[in-house]
C-alpha positions as CSV (number, residue, x, y, z in Angstrom):
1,X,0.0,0.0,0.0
2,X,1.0,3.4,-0.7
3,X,1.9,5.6,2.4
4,X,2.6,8.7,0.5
5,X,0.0,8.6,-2.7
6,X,-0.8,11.9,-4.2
7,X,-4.6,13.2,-3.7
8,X,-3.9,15.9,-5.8
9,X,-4.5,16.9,-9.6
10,X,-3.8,19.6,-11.6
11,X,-5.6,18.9,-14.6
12,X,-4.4,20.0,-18.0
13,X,-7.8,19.9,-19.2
14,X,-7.7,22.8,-21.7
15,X,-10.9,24.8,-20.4
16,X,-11.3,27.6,-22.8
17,X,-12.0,31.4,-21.2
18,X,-14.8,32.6,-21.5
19,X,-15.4,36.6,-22.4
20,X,-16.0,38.5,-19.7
21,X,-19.4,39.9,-18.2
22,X,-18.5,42.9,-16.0
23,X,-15.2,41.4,-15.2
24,X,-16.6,38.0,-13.9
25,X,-17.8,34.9,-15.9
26,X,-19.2,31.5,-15.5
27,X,-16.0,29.0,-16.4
28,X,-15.7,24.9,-16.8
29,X,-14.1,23.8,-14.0
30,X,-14.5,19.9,-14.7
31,X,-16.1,17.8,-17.3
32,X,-18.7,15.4,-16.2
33,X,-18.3,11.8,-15.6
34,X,-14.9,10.2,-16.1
35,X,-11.8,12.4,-17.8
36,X,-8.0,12.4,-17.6
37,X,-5.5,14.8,-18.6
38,X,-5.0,15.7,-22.1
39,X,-1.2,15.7,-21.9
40,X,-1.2,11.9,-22.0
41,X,0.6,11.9,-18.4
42,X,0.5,8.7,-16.3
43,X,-2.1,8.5,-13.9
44,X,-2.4,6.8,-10.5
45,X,-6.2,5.9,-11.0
46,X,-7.7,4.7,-14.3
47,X,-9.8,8.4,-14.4
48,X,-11.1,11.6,-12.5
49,X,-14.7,11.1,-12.2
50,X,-17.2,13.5,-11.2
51,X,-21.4,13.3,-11.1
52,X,-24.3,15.7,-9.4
53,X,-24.0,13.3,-6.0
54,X,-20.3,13.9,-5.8
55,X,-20.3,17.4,-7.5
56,X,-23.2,18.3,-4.6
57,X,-20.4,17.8,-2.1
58,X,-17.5,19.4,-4.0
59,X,-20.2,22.4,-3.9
60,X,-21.0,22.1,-0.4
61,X,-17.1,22.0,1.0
62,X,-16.5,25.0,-1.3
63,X,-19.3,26.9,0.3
64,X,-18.6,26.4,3.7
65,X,-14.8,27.6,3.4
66,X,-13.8,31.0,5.1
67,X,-12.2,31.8,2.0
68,X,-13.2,31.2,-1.9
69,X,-10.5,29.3,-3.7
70,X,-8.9,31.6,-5.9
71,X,-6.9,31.5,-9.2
72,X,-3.8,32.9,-9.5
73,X,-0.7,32.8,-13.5
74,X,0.3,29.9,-14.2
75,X,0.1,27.8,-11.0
76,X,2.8,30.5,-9.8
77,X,1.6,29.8,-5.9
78,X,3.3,26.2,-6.2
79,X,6.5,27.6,-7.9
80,X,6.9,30.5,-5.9
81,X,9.4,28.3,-3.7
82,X,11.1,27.4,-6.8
83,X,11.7,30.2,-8.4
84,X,11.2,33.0,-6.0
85,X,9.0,34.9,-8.0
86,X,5.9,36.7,-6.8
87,X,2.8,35.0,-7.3
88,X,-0.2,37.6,-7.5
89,X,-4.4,36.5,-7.7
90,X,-5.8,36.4,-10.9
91,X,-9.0,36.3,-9.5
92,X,-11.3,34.1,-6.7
93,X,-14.2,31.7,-7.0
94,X,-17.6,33.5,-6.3
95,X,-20.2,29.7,-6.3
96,X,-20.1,26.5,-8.0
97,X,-22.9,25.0,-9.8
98,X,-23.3,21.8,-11.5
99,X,-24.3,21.3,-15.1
100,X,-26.1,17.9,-16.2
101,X,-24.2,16.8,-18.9
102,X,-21.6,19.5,-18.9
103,X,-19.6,19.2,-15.8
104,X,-18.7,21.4,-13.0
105,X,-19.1,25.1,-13.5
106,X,-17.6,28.1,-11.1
107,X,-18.2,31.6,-11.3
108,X,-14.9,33.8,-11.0
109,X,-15.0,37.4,-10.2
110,X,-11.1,38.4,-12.0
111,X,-8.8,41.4,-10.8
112,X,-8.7,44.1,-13.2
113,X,-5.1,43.1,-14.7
114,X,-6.3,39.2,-15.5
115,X,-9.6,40.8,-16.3
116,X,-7.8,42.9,-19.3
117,X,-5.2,40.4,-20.1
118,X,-8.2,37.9,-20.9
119,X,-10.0,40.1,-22.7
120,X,-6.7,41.0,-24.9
121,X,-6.5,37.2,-25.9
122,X,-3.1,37.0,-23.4
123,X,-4.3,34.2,-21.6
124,X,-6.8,31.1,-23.2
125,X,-7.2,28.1,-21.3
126,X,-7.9,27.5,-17.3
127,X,-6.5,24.4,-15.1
128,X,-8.0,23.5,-11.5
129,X,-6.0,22.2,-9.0
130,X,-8.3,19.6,-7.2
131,X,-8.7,16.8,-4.8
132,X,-9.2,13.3,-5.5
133,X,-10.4,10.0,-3.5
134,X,-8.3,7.3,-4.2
135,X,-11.4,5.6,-6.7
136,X,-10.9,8.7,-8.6
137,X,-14.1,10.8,-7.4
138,X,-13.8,14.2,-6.7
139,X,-13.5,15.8,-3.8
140,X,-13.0,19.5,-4.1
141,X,-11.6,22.3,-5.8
142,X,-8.3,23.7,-4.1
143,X,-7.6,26.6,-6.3
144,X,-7.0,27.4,-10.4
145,X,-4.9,29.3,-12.8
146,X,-5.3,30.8,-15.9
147,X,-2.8,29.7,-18.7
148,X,-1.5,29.5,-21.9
149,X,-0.1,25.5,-21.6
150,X,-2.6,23.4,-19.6
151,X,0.0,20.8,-20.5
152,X,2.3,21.8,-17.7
153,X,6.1,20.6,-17.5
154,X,7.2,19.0,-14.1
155,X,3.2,18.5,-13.4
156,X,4.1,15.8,-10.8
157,X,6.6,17.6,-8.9
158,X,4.1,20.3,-8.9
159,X,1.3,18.2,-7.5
160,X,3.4,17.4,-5.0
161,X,4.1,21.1,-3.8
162,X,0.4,21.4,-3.8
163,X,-0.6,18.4,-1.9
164,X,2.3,20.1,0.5
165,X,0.7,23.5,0.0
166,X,-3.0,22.6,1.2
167,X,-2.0,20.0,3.8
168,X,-3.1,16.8,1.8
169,X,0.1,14.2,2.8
170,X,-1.4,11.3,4.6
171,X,-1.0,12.4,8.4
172,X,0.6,9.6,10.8
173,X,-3.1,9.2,11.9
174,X,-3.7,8.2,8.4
175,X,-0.6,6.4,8.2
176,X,-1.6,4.3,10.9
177,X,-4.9,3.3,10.0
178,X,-2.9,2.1,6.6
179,X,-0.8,-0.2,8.6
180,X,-4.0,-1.4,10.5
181,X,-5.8,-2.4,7.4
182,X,-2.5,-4.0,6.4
183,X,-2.6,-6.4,9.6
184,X,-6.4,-6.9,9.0
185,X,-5.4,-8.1,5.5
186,X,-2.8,-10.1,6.7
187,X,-4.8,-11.9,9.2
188,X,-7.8,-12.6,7.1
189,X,-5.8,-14.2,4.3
190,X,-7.1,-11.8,2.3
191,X,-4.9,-11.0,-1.2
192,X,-2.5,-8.5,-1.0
193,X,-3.6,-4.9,-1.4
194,X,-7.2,-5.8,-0.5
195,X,-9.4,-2.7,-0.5
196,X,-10.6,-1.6,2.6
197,X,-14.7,-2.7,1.9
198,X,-12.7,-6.3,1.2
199,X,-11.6,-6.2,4.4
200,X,-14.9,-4.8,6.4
201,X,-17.0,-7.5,4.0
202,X,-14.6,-10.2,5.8
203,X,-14.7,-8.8,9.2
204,X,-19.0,-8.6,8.1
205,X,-18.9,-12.5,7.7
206,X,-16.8,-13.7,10.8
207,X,-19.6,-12.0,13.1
208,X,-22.0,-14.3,13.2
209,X,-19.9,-17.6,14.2
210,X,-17.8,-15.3,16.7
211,X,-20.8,-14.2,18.3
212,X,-22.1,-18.1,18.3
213,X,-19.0,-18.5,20.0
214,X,-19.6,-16.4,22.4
215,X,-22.8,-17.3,23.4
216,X,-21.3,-20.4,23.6
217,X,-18.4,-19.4,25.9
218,X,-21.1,-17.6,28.3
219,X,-23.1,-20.5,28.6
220,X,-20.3,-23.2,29.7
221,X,-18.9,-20.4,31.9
222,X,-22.8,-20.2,34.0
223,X,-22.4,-24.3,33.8
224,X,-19.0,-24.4,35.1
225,X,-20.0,-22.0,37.7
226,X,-17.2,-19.5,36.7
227,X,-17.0,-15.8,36.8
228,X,-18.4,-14.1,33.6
229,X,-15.1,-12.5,32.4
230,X,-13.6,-16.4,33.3
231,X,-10.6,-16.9,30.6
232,X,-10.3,-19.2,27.7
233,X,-7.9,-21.2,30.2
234,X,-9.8,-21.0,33.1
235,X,-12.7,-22.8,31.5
236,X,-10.1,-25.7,30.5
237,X,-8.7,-25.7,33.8
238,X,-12.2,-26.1,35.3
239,X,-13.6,-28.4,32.2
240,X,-10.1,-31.0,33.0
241,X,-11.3,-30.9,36.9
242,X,-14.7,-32.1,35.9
243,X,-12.9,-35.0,34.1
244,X,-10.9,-36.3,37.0
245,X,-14.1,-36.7,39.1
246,X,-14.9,-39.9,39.9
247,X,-18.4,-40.7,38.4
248,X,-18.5,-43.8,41.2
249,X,-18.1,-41.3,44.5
250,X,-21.0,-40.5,45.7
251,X,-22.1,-36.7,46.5
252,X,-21.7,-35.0,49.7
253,X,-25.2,-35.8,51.9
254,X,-24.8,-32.6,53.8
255,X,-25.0,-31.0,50.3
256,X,-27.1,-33.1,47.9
257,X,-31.0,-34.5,48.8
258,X,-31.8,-37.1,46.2
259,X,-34.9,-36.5,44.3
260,X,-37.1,-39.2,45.7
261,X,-36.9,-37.8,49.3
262,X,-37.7,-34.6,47.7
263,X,-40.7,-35.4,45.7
264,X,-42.2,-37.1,48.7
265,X,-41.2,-34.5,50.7
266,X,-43.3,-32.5,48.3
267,X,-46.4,-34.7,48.5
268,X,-46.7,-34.5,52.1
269,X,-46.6,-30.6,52.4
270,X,-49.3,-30.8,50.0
271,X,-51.5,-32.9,51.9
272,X,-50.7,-31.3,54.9
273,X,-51.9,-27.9,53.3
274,X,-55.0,-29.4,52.1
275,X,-56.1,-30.5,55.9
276,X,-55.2,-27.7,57.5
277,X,-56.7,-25.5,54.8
278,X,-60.0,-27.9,54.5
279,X,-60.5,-27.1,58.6
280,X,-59.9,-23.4,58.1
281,X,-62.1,-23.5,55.3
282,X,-64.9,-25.1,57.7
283,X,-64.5,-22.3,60.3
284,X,-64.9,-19.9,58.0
285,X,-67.7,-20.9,56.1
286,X,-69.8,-21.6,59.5
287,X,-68.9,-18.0,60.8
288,X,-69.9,-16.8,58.2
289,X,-73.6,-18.4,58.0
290,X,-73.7,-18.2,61.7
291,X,-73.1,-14.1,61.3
292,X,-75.3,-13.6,58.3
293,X,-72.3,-12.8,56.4
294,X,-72.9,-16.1,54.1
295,X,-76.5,-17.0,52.5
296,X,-77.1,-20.5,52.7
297,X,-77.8,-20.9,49.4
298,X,-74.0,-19.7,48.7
299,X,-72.1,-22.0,51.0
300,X,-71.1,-24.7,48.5
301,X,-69.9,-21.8,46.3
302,X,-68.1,-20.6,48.9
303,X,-66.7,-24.1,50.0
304,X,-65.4,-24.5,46.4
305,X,-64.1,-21.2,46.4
306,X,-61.9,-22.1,49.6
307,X,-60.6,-24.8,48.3
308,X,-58.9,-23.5,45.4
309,X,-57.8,-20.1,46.5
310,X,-58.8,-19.6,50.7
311,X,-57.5,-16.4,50.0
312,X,-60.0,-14.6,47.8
313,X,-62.8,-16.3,50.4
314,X,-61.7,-14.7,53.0
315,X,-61.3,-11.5,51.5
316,X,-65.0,-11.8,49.8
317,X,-66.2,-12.6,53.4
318,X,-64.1,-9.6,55.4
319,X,-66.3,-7.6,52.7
320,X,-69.4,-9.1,53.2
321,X,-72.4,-7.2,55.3
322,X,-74.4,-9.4,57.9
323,X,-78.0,-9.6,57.2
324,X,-79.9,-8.9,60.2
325,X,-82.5,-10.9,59.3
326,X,-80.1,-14.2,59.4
327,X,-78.3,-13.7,62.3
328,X,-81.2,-13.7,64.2
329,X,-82.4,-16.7,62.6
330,X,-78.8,-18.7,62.5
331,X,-80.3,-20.9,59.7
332,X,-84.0,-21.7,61.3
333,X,-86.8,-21.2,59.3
334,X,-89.2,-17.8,60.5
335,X,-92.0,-18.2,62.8
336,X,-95.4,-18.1,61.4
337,X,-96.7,-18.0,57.9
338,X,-93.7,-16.8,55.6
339,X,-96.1,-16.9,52.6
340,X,-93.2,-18.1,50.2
341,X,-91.3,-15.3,50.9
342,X,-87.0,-15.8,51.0
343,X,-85.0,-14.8,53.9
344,X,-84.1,-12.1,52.4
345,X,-87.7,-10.6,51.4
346,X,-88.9,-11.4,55.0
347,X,-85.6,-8.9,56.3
348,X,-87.4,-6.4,53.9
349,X,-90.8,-6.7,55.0
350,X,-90.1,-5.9,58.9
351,X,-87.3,-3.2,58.1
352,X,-90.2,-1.7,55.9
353,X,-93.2,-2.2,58.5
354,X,-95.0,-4.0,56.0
355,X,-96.6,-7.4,57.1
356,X,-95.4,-10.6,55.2
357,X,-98.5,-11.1,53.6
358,X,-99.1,-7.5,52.3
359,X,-95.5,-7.6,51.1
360,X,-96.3,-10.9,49.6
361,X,-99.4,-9.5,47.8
362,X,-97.2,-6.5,46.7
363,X,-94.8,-8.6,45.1
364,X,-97.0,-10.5,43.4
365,X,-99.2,-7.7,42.0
């Protein structure tokens, strides 16, 4: 992998001037889709490439700078170093807009010298300096220069001073991360110079079985009765011990119950329950008719209730009212003529002052 690869172009695309509108104009800075220099040059990616998606960001970085990117004669900026000679603004980038089918188009307000020596035919063509994503695509525009040879001399070496210029060496951050993808590589098996998405698509796959294996790790380490964090060899420590027991020794009876004594155990609690509950159940019931709390006619409800839950009977009969009328009876029938009427109806009658048979009639009428 390459630790120092250029992210920089400076096209030699030939992008005609424009004339001038007020000394600004609209000027091709990129065509679309895929191009390459037209000076023939080697390149380190089979094409530049540029579409609305990626020309949407180019837009946006541009935009949100604190200064425009501005064009200056003949890529002077990066040779000023060289050859010591001033290198003065031609002119700055005002927006970006992108053309369907065209390519990338900037606006460029000029100073008044390049404006004049454009419009006097002394310079022709324009040349962005740009970066580029190691696919190709991209990224944004750095600065510009008008010229007469898009097909600069020494354009490497000059690509190199501006990748130096605008800070675009790969930092030891980046570095790094290369060397980490390298050992990634390296212990996938993958082929050498596997991309990065290679590598992430391989890392994708091993998930699943290495969080089966995990799982599986959790669960013998619960068995084992280890610590959740328990190492690798911890759990073959503790897995060898469980080897070396002797299947013939019998367990520790101040420890272990065996299961028949506690099943029987079991049975016996349960039938104890059910006797002592069953002569609860009796009290309760009989208080409860004794105290009027209980209708007759609802004591096998009740008993049935009791025996499946004597919880909810005794809270039904802590809500219960007594009725008067059978407490004072305690289960006997009324004295004298009850003409058909219910317990209940004769507790009516006398709280009302009305006599059994006019409250009889009364009901039937």
């Amino acid at each position: 992998m390459e630790k120092n690869r250029l992210l920089v172009a400076i096209a030699a695309c030939s992008f005609q001037l424009p004339q001038l509108e007020d000394g600004s104009a609209w000027i091709q800075v990129t065509p679309a889709g895929e191009f390459r220099p037209t000076d023939g040059r080697p390149m380190d990616v089979p094409a530049w490439r540029i579409d609305a998606a990626s020309a949407a960001a180019v837009i946006d970085r541009a935009r949100a700078r604190k200064t425009p990117p501005v064009l200056d004669y003949e890529h002077q900026t990066l040779k000023k170093e060289e050859n010591g000679q001033p290198a003065p603004a031609a002119g700055r980038f005002l927006d970006f807009e992108w053309r369907e089918g065209s390519g990338l188009w900037g606006r460029v307000e000029y100073t008044a010298r390049a404006a004049r020596m454009i419009e006097d035919g002394e310079y022709l063509y324009f040349s962005p300096v740009f970066s580029y994503a190691p696919d190709g695509t991209v990224l944004s525009i750095l600065m510009g220069a008008i010229t007469n040879d898009p097909a600069i001399d020494g354009m490497e070496p000059l690509a190199r001073r501006a990748a130096a210029t605008f800070g675009l060496y790969p930092t030891q951050e980046e570095t790094s991360v290369d060397e980490l993808l390298k050992a990634i590589i390296e212990a996938l098996s993958l082929k050498e110079g596997a991309t990065e998405a290679e590598a992430i698509a391989a890392l994708t796959a091993l998930k699943p079985a290495l969080d089966a294996q995990a799982s599986s790790l959790a669960t013998l380490r619960e068995t084992l009765g280890l610590a959740k964090d328990a190492s690798v060899e911890q759990i073959a420590a503790a897995t060898s011990q469980l080897k070396k027991a002797d299947p013939s020794q019998k367990p520790d009876p101040a420890k272990f119950v065996p299961l028949e004594a506690v099943t029987d155990l079991q049975e016996q609690i349960a039938a104890l329950t059910a006797r002592l509950n069953g002569g609860e159940l009796d009290k309760l019931v009989g208080a409860a008719l004794q105290d009027g709390r209980l209708l007759p006619s609802l004591e096998q409800w009740a008993r049935d209730l009791g025996g499946k839950d004597i919880g909810q009977l005794k809270a039904y009969l802590d809500k219960a009212a007594p009725i008067a009328a059978l407490t004072r009876l305690q289960g006997r029938q009324p004295e004298g003529d009850t003409h058909n009427l219910t317990d209940a109806e004769m507790e009516a009658a006398r709280m009302t002052g009305i006599s059994p048979a006019d409250y009889a009639k009364a009901k039937g009428a």
